[in-house]
C-alpha positions in Angstrom: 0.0 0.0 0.0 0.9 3.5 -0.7 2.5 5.2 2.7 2.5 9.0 2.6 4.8 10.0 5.1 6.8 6.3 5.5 10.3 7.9 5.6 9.7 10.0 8.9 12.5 12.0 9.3 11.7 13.5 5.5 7.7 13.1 5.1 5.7 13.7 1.9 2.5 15.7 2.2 0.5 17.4 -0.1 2.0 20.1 -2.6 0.6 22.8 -1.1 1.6 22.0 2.3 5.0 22.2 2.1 5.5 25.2 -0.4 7.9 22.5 -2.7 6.5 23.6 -6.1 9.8 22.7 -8.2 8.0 22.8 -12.1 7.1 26.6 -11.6 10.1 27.8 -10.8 11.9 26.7 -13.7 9.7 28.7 -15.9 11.5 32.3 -14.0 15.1 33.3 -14.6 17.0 33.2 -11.8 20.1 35.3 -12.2 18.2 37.9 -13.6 16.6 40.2 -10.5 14.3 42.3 -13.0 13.0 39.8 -15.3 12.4 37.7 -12.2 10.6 40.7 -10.2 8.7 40.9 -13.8 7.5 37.3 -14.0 6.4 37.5 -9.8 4.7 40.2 -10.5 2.5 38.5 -13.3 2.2 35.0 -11.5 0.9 36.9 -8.4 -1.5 38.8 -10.4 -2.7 35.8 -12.5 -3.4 34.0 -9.4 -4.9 36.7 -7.7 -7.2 36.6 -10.7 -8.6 33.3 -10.5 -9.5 33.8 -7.2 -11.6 36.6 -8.2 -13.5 33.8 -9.7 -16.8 32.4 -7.9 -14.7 28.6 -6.9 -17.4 25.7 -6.7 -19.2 25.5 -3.5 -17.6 22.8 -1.2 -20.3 21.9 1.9 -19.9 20.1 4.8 -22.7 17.9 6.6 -23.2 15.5 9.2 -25.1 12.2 9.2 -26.8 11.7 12.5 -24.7 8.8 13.7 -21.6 11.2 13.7 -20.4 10.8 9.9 -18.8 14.1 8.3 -19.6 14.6 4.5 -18.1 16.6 2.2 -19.3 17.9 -1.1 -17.2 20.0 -3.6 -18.7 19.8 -7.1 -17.0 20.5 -10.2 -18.5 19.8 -13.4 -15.7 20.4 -16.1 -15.1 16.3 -16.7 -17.7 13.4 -15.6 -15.8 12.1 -13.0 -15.9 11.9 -9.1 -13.5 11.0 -6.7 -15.1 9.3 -3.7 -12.6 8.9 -0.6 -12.8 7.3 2.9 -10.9 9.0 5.6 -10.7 7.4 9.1 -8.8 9.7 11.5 -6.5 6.6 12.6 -2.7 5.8 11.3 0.1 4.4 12.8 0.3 7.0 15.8 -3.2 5.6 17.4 -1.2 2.2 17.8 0.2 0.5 21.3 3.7 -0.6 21.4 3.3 -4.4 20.6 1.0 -3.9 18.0 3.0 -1.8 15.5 1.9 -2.0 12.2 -2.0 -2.8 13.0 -3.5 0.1 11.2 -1.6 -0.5 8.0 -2.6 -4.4 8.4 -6.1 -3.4 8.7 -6.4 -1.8 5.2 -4.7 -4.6 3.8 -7.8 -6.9 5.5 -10.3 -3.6 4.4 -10.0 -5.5 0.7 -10.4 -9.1 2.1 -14.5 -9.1 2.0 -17.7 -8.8 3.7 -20.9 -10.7 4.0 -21.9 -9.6 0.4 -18.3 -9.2 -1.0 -15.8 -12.0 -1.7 -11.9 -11.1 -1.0 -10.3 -9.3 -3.8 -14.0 -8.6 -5.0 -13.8 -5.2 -3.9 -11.2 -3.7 -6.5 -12.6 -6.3 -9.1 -16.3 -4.2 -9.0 -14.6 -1.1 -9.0 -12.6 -1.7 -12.1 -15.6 -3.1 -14.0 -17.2 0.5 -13.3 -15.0 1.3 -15.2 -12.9 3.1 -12.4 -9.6 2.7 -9.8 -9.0 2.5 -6.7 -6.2 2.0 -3.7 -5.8 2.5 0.1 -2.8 4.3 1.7 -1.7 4.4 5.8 -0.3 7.4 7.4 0.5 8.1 10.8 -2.2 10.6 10.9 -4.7 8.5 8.9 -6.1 5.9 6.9 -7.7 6.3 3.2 -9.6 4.3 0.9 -10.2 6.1 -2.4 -11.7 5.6 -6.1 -12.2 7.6 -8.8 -14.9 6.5 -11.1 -17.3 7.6 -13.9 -19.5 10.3 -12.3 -22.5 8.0 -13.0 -21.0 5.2 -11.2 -21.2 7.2 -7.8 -23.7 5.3 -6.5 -22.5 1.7 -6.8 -18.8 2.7 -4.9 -20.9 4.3 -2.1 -22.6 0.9 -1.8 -19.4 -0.9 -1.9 -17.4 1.7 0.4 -19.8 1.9 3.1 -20.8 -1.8 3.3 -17.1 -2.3 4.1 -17.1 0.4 6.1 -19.7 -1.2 8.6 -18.9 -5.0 7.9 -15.2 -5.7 7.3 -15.3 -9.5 7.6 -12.7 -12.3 7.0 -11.6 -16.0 7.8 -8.2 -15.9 9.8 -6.8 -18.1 6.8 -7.2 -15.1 4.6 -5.1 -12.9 7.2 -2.2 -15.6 7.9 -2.0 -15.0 4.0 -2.1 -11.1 3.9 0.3 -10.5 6.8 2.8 -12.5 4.7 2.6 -9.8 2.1 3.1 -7.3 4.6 6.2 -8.7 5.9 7.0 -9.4 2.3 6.6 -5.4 2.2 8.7 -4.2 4.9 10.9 -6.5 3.8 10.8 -4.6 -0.2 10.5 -1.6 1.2 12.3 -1.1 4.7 14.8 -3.8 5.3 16.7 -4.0 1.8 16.6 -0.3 1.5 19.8 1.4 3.7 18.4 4.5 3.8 14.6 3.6 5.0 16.3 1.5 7.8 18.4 4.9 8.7 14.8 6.7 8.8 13.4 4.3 10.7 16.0 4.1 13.5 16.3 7.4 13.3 12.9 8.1 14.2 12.9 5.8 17.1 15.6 8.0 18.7 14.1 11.4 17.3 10.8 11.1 19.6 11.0 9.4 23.2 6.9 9.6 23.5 5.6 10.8 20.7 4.3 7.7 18.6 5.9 9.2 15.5 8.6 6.9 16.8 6.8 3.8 15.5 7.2 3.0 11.5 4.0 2.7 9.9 4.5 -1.0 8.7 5.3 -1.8 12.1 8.1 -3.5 13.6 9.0 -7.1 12.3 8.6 -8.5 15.7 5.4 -7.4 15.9 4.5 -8.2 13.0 5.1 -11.6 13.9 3.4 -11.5 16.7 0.3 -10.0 15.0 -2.8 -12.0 15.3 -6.3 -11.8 13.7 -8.1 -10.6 17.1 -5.1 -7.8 17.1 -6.7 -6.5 13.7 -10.6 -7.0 14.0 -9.9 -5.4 17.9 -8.5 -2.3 16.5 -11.2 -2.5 13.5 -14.0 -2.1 15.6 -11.8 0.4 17.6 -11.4 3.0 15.4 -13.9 2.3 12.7 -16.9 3.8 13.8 -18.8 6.5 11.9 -17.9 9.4 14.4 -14.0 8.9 13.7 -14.5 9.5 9.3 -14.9 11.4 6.8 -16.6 10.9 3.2 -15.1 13.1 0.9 -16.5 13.7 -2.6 -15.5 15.9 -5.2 -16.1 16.0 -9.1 -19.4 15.6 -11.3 -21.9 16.1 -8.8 -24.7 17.7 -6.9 -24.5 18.5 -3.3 -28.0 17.3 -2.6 -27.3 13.9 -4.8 -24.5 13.2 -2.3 -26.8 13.7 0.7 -29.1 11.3 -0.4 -26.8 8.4 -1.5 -24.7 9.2 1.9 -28.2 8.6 3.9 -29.0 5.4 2.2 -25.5 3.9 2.4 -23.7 5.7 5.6 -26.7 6.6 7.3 -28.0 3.6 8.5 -24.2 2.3 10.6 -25.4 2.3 13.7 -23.2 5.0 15.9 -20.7 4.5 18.5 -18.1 6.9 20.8 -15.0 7.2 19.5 -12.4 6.2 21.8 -10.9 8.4 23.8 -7.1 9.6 22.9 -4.5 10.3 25.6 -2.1 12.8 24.9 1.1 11.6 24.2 3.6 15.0 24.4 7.1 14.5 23.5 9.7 15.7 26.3 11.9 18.9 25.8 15.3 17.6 24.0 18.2 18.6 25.9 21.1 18.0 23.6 21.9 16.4 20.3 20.9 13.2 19.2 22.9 11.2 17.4 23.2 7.8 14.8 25.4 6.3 13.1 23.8 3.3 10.5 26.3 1.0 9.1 25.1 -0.5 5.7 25.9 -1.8 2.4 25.7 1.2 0.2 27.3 2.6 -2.4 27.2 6.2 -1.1 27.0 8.1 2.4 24.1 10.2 3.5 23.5 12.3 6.3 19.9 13.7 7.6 19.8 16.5 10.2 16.1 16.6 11.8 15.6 19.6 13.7 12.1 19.8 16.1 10.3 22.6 15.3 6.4 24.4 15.4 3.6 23.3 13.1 0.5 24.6 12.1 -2.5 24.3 14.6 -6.2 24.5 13.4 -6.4 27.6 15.5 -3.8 29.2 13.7 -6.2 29.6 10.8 -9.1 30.7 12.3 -10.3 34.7 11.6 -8.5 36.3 14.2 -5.8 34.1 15.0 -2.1 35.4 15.1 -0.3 31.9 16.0 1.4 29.6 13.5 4.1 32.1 12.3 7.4 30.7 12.6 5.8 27.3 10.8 4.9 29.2 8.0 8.0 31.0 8.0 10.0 27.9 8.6 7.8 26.2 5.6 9.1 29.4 3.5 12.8 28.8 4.6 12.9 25.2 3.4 11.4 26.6 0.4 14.3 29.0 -0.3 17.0 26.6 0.3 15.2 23.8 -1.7 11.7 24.8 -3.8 13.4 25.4 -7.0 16.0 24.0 -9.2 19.4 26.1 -8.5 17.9 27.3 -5.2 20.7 28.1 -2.4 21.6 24.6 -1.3 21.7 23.5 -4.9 24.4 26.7 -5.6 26.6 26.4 -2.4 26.6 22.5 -1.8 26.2 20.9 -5.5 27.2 23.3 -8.2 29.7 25.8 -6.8 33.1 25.8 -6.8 33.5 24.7 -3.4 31.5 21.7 -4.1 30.9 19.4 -1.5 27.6 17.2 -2.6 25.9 15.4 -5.1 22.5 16.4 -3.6 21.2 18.4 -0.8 17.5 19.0 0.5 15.7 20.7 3.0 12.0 20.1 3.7 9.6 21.4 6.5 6.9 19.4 8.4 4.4 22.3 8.5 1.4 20.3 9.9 0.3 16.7 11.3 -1.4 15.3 14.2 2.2 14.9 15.6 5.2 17.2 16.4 7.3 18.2 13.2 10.3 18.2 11.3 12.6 20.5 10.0 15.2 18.2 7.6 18.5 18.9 6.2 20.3 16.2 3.8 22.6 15.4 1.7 25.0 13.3 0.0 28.3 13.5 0.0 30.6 14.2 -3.2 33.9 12.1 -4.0 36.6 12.9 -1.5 34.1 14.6 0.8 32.5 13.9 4.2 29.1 13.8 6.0 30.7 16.0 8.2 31.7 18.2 5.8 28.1 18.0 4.6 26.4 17.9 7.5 28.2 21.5 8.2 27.3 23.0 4.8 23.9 22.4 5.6 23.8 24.2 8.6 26.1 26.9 7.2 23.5 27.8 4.7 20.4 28.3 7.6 23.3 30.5 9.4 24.0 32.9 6.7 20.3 33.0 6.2 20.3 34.0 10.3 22.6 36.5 9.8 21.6 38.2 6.3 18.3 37.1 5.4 16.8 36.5 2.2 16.1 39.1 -0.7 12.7 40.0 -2.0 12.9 38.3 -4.9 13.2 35.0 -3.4 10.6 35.8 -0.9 8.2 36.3 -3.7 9.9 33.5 -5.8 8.7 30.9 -3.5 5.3 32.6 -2.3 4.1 33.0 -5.9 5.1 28.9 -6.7 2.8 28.2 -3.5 0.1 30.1 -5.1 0.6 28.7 -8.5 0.3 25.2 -6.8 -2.9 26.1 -5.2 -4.3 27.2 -8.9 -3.2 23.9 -11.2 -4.1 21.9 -8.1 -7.7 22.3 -8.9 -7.3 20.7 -12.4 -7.5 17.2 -10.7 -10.6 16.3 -8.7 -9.0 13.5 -6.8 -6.0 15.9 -5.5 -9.4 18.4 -4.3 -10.7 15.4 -2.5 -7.5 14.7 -0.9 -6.8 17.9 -0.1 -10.2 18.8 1.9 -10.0 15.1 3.5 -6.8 16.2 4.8 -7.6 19.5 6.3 -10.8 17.4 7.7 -8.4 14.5 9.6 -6.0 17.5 10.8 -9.2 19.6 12.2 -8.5 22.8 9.6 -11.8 24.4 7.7 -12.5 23.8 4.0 -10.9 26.7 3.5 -8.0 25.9 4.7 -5.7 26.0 1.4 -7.2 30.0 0.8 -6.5 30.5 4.7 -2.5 29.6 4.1 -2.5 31.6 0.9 -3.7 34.6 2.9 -1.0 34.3 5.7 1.7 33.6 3.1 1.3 36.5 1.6 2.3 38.2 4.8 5.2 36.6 5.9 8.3 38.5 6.1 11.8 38.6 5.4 12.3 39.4 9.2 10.6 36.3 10.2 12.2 34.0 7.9 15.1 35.2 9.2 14.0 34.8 12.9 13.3 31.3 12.3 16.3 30.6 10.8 18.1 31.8 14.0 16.0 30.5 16.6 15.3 26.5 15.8 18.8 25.1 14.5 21.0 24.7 17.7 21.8 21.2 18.7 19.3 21.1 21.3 16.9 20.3 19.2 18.7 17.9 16.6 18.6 14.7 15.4 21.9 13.8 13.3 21.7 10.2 11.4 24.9 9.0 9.6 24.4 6.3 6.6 27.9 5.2 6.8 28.5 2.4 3.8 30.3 -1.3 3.9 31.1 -3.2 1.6 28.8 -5.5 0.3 29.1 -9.0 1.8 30.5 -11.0 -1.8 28.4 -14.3 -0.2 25.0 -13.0 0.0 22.8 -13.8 -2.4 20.2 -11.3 -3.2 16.6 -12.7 -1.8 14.1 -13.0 -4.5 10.4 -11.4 -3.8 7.7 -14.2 -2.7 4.9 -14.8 -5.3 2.9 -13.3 -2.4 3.8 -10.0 -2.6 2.3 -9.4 -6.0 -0.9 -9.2 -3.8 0.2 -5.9 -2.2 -1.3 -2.6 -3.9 0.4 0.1 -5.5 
């Protein structure tokens, strides 16, 4: 299954959550201050005119046993994208059971009373549609995007297995085979998703970030049917999701097909959820991963402030340094020949082959600020490691210009716009802002308050969160292959697993 956010200590969320919008940029000169203030200036004002236009009306109900709907027609193509989305990922688990919530959406596809296993995807494609499933630690998803006059029948479908996820244990002695098969594909033969993993484990003490979203192999091992149908009837309860529909349709259509299929799942409370705060760090954190690889890495994971729901409400004030930190990563790594590109990769003290920076600007759990980078021929991770941080520091003490301020706020906006060519990244979008507790305007909200984010602040942030109290520093450090081992071939089992 597809895992948004499975290498922790670098996570992948949506475009326009993390200001990364690399295709625009390369459209906007960049040693050439004028032409660029030119082409800002016109990307800026395009934008700001198609948000003059009336957008489609997205609505928001709920079903009387506790089941948010959400409703944004758009009726350029006739398509819909219909998604799931249970507030439940990897960070709801127990230690011992690591890995359940990503096990359960394997078992989500394994039947019903009504539907044989496999069936699901089968009906789905004879409609003349897709459809897939992907675990997060903040979530789960089920989605499909079909003909729009197919709606009906995958609101059947979906909301049957909603309510009555049912299997033989046979079929889940199978299934967590392929998911061992998995980590072992995706996690164990991969050096650098091993270092992320262990990183993580040492980055948060409490925080269940710490746990990978396949789980641990012990666990894993360990896991039993009860473990999976327990946490099922946990978590899976019409109070704790979301359906989220967007494309060819009409608000009040949705109502009604929601009301025959969702509304009759009886209700039940959704459990309650301890917080889990992560201790103050009080020094620098540090691993060393010995692997075979042909190349070294480094990753330097800084904790720093996300973006709160309340940050984005009418007269809130909060969330500044997160969007001024998002902004930051942006101008070290949104565009191609962006500053770590320059310094680290193509100037003439060239010390990498590549070099990154990403900000974790929201999720139900504490965030991220990443630098990495691989080291060149002849140089170090130290080395590396140091011209990372070297860049954030001349940032601290200089700033950034204007044009690179607006550089990387007009790609955000630009990212908003072509984002609403596609009705299934809408639907992913609003279910996001829904599982994180943000409005349906969430995406105009950030716009707004990107706008105004200064020079100043980037700079602030750039001086305040990148001492080593706060850091996590994870060292790939390659061996040599072992000339014995004989690469393992993939079980026929694993062709079972979705992509």
């Amino acid at each position: 299954m597809k895992h948004p956010g499975q290498a922790l200590l670098k996570p992948s969320v949506p475009l326009s959550q993390r200001l990364v919008s690399r295709f625009s940029a390369s459209f906007l000169p960049a040693a050439l201050p004028a032409v660029l203030a030119a082409c800002v200036s016109a990307a800026v004002s395009m934008a700001a005119l198609a948000q003059t236009q009336t957008p489609a009306p997205v609505e928001q109900f709920t079903l009387a046993n506790g089941l948010t709907i959400i409703v944004k027609p758009d009726h350029r193509a006739p398509t819909v994208a219909h998604m799931l989305w249970v507030r439940v990922g990897s960070m709801d688990e127990v230690d011992g059971t690591s890995g359940v919530a990503h096990a359960l959406e394997h078992m989500m596809f394994k039947g019903t009373s009504t539907v044989k296993p496999g069936e699901f995807s089968r009906r789905v494609a004879a409609l003349g549609g897709r459809d897939n499933a992907f675990t997060s630690r903040d979530a789960t998803g089920y989605h499909q995007q079909i003909p729009a006059g197919k709606l009906e029948d995958v609101m059947r479908l979906e909301a049957d297995r909603f309510a009555g996820n049912q299997w033989p244990d046979e079929e889940f002695t199978r299934e967590i085979e392929v998911i061992k098969e998995e980590r072992r594909l995706r996690t164990e033969e991969s050096p650098r998703a091993m270092l992320f993993e262990q990183a993580a484990a040492i980055t948060f003490l409490a925080a269940p970030y710490r746990r990978p979203i396949v789980g641990w192999m012990s666990d894993l091992d360990a896991m039993t049917p009860a473990d999976v149908r327990d946490f099922y009837r946990r978590w899976y309860v019409p109070a704790n999701a979301a359906v989220v529909v967007a494309g060819d349709v009409e608000v009040a259509q949705v109502r009604r097909l929601a009301e025959k299929y969702y509304g009759s799942i009886p209700a039940r409370p959704v459990p309650v959820r301890k917080p889990r705060s992560e201790p103050e760090q009080a020094g620098m954190r540090h691993l060393d991963f010995k692997a075979p690889a042909s190349q070294a890495y480094v990753n330097l994971a800084f904790k720093v402030p996300k973006l709160e729901a309340t940050d984005l409400t009418d007269s809130a004030s909060g969330g500044r340094d997160a969007l001024a930190l998002t902004v930051l990563a942006a101008v070290l790594d949104g565009y191609s020949g962006a500053r770590l590109d320059r310094a680290l990769v193509q100037g003439e003290g060239r010390v990498a082959d590549s070099a990154g920076a990403s900000n974790g600007l929201l999720g139900r759990g504490p965030q991220l600020f990443t630098l990495d980078g691989v080291p060149a021929d002849g140089k170090t991770t130290a080395q590396v490691a140091n011209a990372l941080r070297q860049q954030v520091a001349i940032i601290a003490r200089d700033g950034v210009s204007e044009a690179e301020l607006q550089r990387v706020k007009t790609q955000w906006v630009a990212s908003e716009t072509y984002k609403l060519d596609s009705v299934f990244s809408q639907a992913r979008e609003l279910g996001s802002n829904w599982i994180q507790g943000f409005p349906l305007d969430a995406g105009a909200r950030l716009i707004a308050r990107l706008r105004t984010v200064s020079r100043s602040e980037v700079q602030a942030v750039a001086a305040r969160y990148f001492g080593d109290e706060q850091l996590t520093r994870a060292v790939l450090l390659p061996q040599p292959a072992d000339p014995n081992a004989r690469r393992r071939q993939p079980r026929a089992a694993a062709a079972g697993t979705r992509h």
